[in-house]
N, C-alpha and C positions, 0 to 999 in steps of 0.2 A: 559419441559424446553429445552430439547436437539433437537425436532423442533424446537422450537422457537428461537433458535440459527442458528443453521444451514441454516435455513431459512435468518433470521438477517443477517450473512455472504454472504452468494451468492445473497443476494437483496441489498447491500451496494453496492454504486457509488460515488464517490468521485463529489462534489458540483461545479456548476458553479463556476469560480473565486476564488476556493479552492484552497490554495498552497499545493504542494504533503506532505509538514510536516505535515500539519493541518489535512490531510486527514489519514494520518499514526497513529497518535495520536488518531484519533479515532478511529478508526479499532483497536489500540491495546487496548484504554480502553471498547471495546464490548468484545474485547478476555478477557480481565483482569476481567472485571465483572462476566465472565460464564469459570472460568478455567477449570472447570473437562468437559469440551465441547465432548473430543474424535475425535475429526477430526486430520487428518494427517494434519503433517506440507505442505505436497505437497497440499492438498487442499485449506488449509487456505492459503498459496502462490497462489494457481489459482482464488481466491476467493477475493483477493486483488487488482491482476494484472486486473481483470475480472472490476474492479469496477474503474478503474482508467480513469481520462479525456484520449481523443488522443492526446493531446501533448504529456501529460506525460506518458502516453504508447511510442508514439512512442519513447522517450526520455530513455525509460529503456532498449527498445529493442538495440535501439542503444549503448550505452552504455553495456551493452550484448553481442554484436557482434551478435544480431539475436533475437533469440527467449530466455524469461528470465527462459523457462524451459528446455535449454541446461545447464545449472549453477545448480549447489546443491542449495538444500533449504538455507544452511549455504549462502555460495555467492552470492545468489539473493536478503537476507536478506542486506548483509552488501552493497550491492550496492545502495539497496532502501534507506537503511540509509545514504547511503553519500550522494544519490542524494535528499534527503528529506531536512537533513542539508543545502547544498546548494539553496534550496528555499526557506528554510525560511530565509537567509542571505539576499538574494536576496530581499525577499518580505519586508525584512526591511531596507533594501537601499530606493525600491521605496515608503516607509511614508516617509525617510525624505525627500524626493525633494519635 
């Protein structure tokens, strides 16, 4: 089970046309399914960032001021969550037009 995880994690890429919430959400219900995992939080953070479109990379880096592994696992976190939030505000602005 703990391959089959690990594995799971560093093979995860967030989908074409994916909004970064949507892609958070699943990644934490793959963590939520397999809790007792044992990966470090730095991992499963490289293991997120690693899986992200290039927008949205480039969008966290920025927001970072560089690289999202200058920032504690804590601040990387709360960053991806604002910027996660924000897209999916976003992504629900553009259904209604």
């Amino acid at each position: 089970m703990a391959c089959s995880i690990r594995s799971q994690l560093s093979n995860i890429r967030q989908n074409e046309g994916e909004i970064l919430y949507d892609y958070k959400e699943r990644f934490e219900k793959l963590l939520a399914r397999n809790p007792h995992h044992g990966i470090s939080d730095s991992i499963i953070l490289t293991n997120f960032t690693s899986g992200l479109c290039t927008n949205d990379a480039r969008l966290l880096a920025a927001t970072c001021g560089g690289v999202v592994t200058n920032k504690t696992v804590e601040e990387a976190i709360l960053i991806i969550g604002a910027l996660a939030l924000c897209s999916r505000h976003l992504g629900e602005r553009e259904k209604e037009r």
